[in-house]
Structure formats: structure tokens, C-alpha cells
N, C-alpha and C positions, 0 to 999 in steps of 0.2 A: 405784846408791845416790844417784847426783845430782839425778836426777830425784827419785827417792820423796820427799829432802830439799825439793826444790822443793814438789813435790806436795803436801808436809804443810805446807810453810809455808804456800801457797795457804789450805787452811782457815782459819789464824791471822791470816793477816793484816790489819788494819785495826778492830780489835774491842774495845772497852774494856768488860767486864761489870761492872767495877766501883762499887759506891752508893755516893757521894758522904758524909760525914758528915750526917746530922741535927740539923737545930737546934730548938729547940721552935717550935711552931704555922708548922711550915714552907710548909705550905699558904697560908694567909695573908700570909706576911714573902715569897714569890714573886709573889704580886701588887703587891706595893710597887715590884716591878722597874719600871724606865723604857724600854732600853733593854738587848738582848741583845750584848756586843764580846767574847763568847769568855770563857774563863778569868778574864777582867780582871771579868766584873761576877758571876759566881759566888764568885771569891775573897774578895769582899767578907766572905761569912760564913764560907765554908769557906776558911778561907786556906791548908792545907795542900794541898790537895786536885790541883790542876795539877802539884807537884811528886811528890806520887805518881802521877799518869796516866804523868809523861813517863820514871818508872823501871820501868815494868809492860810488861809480854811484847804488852799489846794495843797499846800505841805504841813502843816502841823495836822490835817483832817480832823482837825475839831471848830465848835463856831456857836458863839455867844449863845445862842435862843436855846440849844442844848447840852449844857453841861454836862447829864447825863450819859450822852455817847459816849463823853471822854476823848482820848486819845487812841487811833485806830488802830497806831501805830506802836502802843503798848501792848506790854506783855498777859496782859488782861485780858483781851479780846482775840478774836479770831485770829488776827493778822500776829499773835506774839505767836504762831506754831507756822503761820503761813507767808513769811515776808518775802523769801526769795530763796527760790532752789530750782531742782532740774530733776524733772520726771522719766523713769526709763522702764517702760513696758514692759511686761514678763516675755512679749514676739523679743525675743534679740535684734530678729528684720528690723522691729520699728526703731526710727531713731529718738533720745533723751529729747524732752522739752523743756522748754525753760515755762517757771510756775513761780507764782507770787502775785503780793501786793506790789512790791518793788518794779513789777513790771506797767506801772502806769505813774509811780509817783514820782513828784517833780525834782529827787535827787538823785545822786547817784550811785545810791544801793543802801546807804547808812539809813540808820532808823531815824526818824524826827526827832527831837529833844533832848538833844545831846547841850554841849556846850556852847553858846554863841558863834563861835566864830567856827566851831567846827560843824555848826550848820548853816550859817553859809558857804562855807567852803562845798557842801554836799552837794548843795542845789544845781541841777542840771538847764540851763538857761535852754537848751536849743529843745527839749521835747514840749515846751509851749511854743519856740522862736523861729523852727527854722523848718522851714518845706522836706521832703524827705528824707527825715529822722527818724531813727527809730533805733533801739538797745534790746539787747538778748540777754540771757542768764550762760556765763559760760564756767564751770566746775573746775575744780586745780587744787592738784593733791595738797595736804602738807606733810612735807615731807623732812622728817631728824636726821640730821646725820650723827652717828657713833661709833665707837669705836671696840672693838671686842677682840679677845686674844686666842689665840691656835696656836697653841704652841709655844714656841721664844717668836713668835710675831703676831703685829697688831694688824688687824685690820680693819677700812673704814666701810662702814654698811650704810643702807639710808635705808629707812624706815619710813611708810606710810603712815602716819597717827591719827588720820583724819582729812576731810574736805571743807577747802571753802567755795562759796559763791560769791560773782561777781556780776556787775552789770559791765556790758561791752556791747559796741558799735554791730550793729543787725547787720546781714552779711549784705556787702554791697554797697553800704552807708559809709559817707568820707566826712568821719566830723568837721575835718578842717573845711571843707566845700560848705557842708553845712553852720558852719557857725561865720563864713562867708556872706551865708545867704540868709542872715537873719533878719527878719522883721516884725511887725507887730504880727497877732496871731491871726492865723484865718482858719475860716470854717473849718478846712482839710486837719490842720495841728489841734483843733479842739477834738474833733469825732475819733481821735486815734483813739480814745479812751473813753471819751463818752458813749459812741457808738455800740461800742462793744460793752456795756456796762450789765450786769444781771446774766452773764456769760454767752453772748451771743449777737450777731449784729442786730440790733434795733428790741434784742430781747425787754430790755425794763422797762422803756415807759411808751415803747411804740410807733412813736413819731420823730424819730431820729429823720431831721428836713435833708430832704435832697431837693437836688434840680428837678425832679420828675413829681414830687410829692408835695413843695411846701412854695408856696407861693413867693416869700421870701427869701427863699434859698433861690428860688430861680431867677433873681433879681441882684443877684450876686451883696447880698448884705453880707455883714460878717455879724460873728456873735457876740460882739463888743459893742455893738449899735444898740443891742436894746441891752444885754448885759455888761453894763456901763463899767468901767472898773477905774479905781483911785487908788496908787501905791500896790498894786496887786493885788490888791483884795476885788472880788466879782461880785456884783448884785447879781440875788439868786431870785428861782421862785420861791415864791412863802409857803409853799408845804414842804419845803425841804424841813430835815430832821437838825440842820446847823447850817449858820448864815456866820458872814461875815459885814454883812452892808444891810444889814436889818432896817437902815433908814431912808434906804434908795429903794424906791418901789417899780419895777419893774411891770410894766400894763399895758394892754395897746391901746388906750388913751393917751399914753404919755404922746406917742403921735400923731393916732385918729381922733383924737378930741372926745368927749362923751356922748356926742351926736353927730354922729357921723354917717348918718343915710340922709342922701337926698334923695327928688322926684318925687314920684305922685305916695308911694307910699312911704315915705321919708318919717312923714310927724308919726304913725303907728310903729315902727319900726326901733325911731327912738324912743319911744315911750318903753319897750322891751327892755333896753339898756339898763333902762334903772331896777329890773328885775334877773334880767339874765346877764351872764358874761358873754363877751363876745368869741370865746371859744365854742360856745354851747351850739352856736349854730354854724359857725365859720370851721368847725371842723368836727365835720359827720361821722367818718370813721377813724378808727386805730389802723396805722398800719395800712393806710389808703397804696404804699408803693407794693405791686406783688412780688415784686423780687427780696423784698424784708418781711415775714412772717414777724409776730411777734409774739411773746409767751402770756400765758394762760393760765398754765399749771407748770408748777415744779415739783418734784417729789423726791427728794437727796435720802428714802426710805429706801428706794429702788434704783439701786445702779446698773450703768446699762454699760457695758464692754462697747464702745465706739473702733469701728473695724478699719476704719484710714488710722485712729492716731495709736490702737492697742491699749488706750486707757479706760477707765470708768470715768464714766460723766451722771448725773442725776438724770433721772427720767423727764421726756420736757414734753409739753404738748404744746404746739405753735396754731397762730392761726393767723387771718389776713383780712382785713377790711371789717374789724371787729368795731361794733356798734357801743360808745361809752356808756357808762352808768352816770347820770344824771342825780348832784346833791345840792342842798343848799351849802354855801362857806362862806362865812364871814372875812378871808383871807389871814387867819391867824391858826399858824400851825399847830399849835394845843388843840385843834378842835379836827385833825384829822387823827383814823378813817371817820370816823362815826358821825363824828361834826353833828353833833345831835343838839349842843348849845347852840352852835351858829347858825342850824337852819330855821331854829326860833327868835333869830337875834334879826332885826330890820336892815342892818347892813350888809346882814348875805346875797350874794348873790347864784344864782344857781350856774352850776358849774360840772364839766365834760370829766370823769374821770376814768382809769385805767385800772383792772381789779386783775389781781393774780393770784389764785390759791396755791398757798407755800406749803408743803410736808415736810415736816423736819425730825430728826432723831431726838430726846430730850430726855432730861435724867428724869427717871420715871420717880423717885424719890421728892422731886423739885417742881416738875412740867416745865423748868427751864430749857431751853436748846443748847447742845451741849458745844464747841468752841471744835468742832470736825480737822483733822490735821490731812490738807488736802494733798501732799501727796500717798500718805498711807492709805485713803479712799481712790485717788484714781490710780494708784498702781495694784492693787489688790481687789477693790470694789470690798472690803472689811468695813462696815460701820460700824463695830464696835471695837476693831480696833483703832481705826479711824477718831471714835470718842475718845476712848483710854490714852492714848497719848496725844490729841487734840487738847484736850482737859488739864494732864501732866505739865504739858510745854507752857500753856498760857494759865497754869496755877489757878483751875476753874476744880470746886470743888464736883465732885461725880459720884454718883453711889454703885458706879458698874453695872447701872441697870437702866434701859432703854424704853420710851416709848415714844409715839410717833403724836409730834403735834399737829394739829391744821392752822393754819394763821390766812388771813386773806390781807394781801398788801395792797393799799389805795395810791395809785401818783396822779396829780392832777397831769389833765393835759392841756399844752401851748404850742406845739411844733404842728408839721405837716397841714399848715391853713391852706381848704380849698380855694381856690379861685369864685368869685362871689355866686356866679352861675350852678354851682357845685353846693352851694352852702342851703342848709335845712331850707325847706320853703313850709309855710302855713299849716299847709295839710299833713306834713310830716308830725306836728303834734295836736295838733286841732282837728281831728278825724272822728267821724260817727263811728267808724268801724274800731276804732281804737290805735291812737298816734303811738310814738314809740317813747312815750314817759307816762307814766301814772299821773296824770293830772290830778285826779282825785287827792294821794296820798300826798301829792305837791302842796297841793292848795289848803289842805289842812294845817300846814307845816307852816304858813308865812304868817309870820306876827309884825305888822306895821307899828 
């Protein structure tokens, strides 16, 4: 369960989808900008607007339903050994990268939960706001100056004492253009992060919607149409691990109504509704685009030396037009993976999900997973030293000894909807030969 918690915070992490207030002819009054200093020259108009970022689930990455998760961004958890740094390959050839939390969250390098106003000041407005955005991790010594004697003369030396990290404008990026060019969010400023969520494009939950894959992406919606937002907070799905808008339900009802088939087979059709969700059949596979594989198996037991970047990366195994697993859920998050209450509860509906088996290193003392300090694994591929100061930095206790958990991670799915022509037909589970769900084990499961 520590894991999955992890794993689902992963998605969440670092992501503000929230639109700013509007002012009139706001196209025009951004040009008047001079100069981009974060929260300080947007508040100018929207003056509420930073202290709502720094109370929303995309910058503090916590969120009512979970209390548990905690704070992602504390020294507890993963993210207190992994917030922000810059990775440098043992090749000299390859060049440093920049590594963190900090590289998706919604401020500008500082950790969440500082003092009020020093978190709004943090909040980075334009990586939800403004069309090509984007910050890098860039390194800078500190450096003492002192002074030491030779002789009858003093002289002044400077001394290295250490490194900090910073976040800074991606090469080619003009904040001022960009804070120019700000508007509410679009698809493009959401996926910069979500996309890439579970360490690869369309890795976590599979259906990362394109033009090519999601019916609604090809109709140019934005993700603020069904993920509704108020004060910056975002209605989420309900199997997320932490919401912020737990009372805005998010469903394709909220649109298509609960009967939403017409024609000849219209009335059988909707009578399904009231037993299945309309993902179950409206989207057949994972990862319908082939140009996004998506993952399967992770295994951070086994590090793999990656030959473009010279680092370690966990072992992955991808796949493409992967067929969901089929559960009943009642749409209440306490009951995922297992949902073994809700498939007995009358208000479940059966529903498409995405299954990934995790490996993880774990103090063999505990079978906890142990808090991994990601640059000592990708620059070494060391998991246990990787554990040992993973564990040190974020005050996780460790007994120095290793074993290898298995967890299996469930996300529902809602993205990449076929086009209806596309979507399950009859035979696909109603089959003599055998459809592609266990009807048997189904139908034992529903309790009206």
C-alpha cells in the first residue's frame, strides 16, 4: 500500500491546472509586462491568485481523502532526498542533467510549506500558464572568500564549500515572451507533466489523449472542460490517492446524460449503463497510440545503464494496445486495487483498469520500500547505496538490509476514448468461445 501511495502521488506531483482569474482585454494588459519575478509580477492584477496555487493539491501535493500521503514534499518521503539536483554520468562525454521533484512543480525550486507569503512568492505562474515553458536544474558553486597569511602578507583565496541548485529558464525559453503569452491552461501546459508521469511518455496510466488516440483531444477540448477547476483547485478522478474537489464529480454523464444510445439498439444498450461504465466499452485498449507504448512492469531491483543518457534507469517493460482488466467500483477510493467491498456494493459499476507490477527494493527488517536517493541509483546503478542515503536524507528508519517487494499498481482508465465504431461490440464479451472478461466470476460478484 506504500508503494501504490507513492506511485499515485508520482502522477500528482508538481502540476498546477489551474486558470488564473481574467481580467478584461487580458491579451493586451500582458504585453504591458516588463519583466517576468514569479508570482510578484502576475499578482499585480490577479492578486488573489498565488495564495490560491499554494493551498491546491498541485503545489502543496497533498489532498483531503488522503491524509496518509502526507506532504510529498517533506522530508519524510521520497522527495526529502529527491527534490532538485543535477545528474553527471560516470562517461565525462555525457552531459549533467537536471533531476527532481522540483522539475514539474508548480514553484520555483523552494519546497512547499514554508511560510505564507514565502509561498506565494515561490509559485511559478507560467508552467501551468503560458505555451512554451519550461525550467531546467542549473548547479552554482558556493563559494567563501578568506583570507590567509604568507609571510608579512595577507592574501584573499575563495574557497568551494559546496553546491546549490537552482531552477532556470530551459535553453531557448524567454520568460518574458512567455509570461506575455499567458492564458488559461491547454492541453499542451497540462501533459508537460502529466505526460511524462511514472518516468516516461504515457508510462502510468496509458492513455495520455492525443489527436490521434482520444476522441476528445481530437476535438480540440481542453482539460478543464471536464476537469472543472474553482480557485485552483482541479476536480480529479476518484481513484486518485488525494483530491482536492472530492465534491465535484467528474463523469461522462456529466455531458452524455445516463442514456445516451440511440437507434434500434439504443433501449439494450442503455440498460448496460446501469451496470457498466462507459469507459469499459468506449475504450478497448491501453495505449491505442503506437507511437506511446506504455508500462507493465517496473523493476528499480534491476538497473539498466541507459546508453544515450550514461545513467541508470530501472528496468521497464513496455507494451502497446494493451487489453484492461475489468473490476467492479463503487467510485470510492478506499476500495482501490482490490475493491473487493465495491464489487459487492449495488452502486459499483464495472470498470476498465490499468495494472503494472512494481519491484522495489525494501528494508528486509520491515518489507517497507525503502525512500531510494535518485541520484546515487542513476549515477552509480548502487541500490544499496542508493537505500542508505535515500533513507539518511529523508529520516526513513533502515535496518541496512534489502529485499525485493512485488506490489501491483491499479489506475483506473478515462482518456484515449475510441470513436464509437471502435468501441467493444457484443461478441467481444458475449462469446461461446469465450469474450474477453470472465463473465462467470462477474456475475457471481454483483449483489443488487
Amino acid at each position: 500500500m506504500l508503494m501504490r501511495t507513492f506511485f499515485a502521488a508520482v502522477i500528482t506531483v508538481g502540476i498546477m491546472l489551474g486558470a488564473a482569474r481574467t481580467v478584461p482585454a487580458a491579451n493586451q494588459m500582458h504585453e504591458e509586462i516588463g519583466a517576468y519575478e514569479g508570482a510578484k509580477t502576475c499578482g499585480e492584477c490577479h492578486d488573489a491568485a498565488a495564495a490560491e496555487v499554494t493551498a491546491s493539491l498541485h503545489y502543496k501535493v497533498s489532498g483531503v481523502l488522503s491524509p496518509s500521503a502526507g506532504l510529498c514534499g517533506s522530508a519524510t518521503t521520497a522527495a526529502g532526498s529527491n527534490w532538485i539536483g543535477m545528474l553527471q554520468p560516470k562517461d565525462p562525454t555525457k552531459p549533467a542533467q537536471p533531476d527532481g521533484c522540483v522539475r514539474c512543480h508548480a514553484g520555483r525550486g523552494a519546497r512547499p510549506g514554508q511560510a505564507p507569503e514565502a509561498d506565494a512568492a515561490n509559485v511559478d505562474c507560467l508552467i501551468c500558464h503560458a505555451p512554451d515553458y519550461g525550467r531546467t536544474v542549473a548547479k552554482e558553486e558556493i563559494r567563501v572568500e578568506r583570507e590567509i597569511k604568507k609571510g608579512k602578507k595577507v592574501e584573499k583565496v575563495t574557497e568551494v564549500r559546496g553546491v546549490n541548485f537552482r531552477l532556470v529558464p530551459a535553453p531557448g525559453v524567454d520568460p518574458l515572451k512567455s509570461a506575455r503569452g499567458a492564458r488559461k491552461p491547454t492541453p499542451e501546459m497540462c501533459l508537460r507533466c502529466h505526460a511524462n508521469a511514472g518516468g516516461g511518455p504515457n508510462y502510468y496510466n496509458g492513455v495520455v489523449p492525443t489527436a490521434e488516440s482520444d476522441l476528445h483531444a481530437s476535438m480540440d477540448m481542453s482539460c478543464t472542460e471536464c476537469h472543472t477547476t474553482k480557485q485552483h483547485k482541479i476536480a480529479g478522478g476518484a481513484d486518485l490517492k488525494a483530491q482536492e474537489s472530492p465534491e465535484t464529480r467528474v463523469a461522462c454523464d456529466n455531458c452524455h446524460t445516463d442514456s445516451p444510445h440511440k437507434g434500434e439498439s439504443g433501449e439494450l444498450l442503455n440498460r448496460h449503463c446501469e451496470r457498466l461504465a462507459c469507459q469499459t466499452c468506449h475504450i478497448p485498449f491501453i495505449a491505442r497510440d503506437p507511437a506511446m507504448p506504455t508500462l507493465v512492469e517496473l523493476d528499480w531491483t534491476t538497473p539498466v545503464l541507459d546508453p544515450k543518457t550514461g545513467l541508470y534507469v530501472p528496468a521497464v517493460k513496455l507494451a502497446g494496445k494493451v487489453r484492461p482488466e475489468y473490476r467492479w467500483w463503487n467510485r470510492e477510493a478506499g476500495g482501490i486495487p482490490e475493491g473487493e467491498g465495491a464489487s459487492l456494493d449495488h452502486r459499483a459499476k464495472l470498470y476498465p483498469w490499468k495494472k503494472t507490477v512494481v519491484k522495489v527494493p525494501a528494508d528486509a527488517a520491515t518489507g517497507k520500500p525503502v525512500n531510494l536517493n535518485s541520484a546515487v541509483y542513476a549515477t552509480t546503478g548502487d541500490i544499496m547505496a542508493a537505500a542508505r542515503k535515500g533513507a539518511e536524507e529523508s529520516g526513513q528508519q533502515f535496518s541496512g538490509r534489502l529485499q525485493t517487494v512485488e506490489e501491483t499498481v491499479v489506475v483506473s482508465i478515462n482518456h484515449q476514448v475510441a470513436p464509437k465504431i471502435e468501441a467493444l461490440h457484443c461478441d467481444d464479451c458475449h462469446s461461446q468461445h469465450g469474450g474477453i472478461m470472465d463473465m462467470r466470476k462477474l456475475k457471481r460478484r454483483i449483489k443488487r
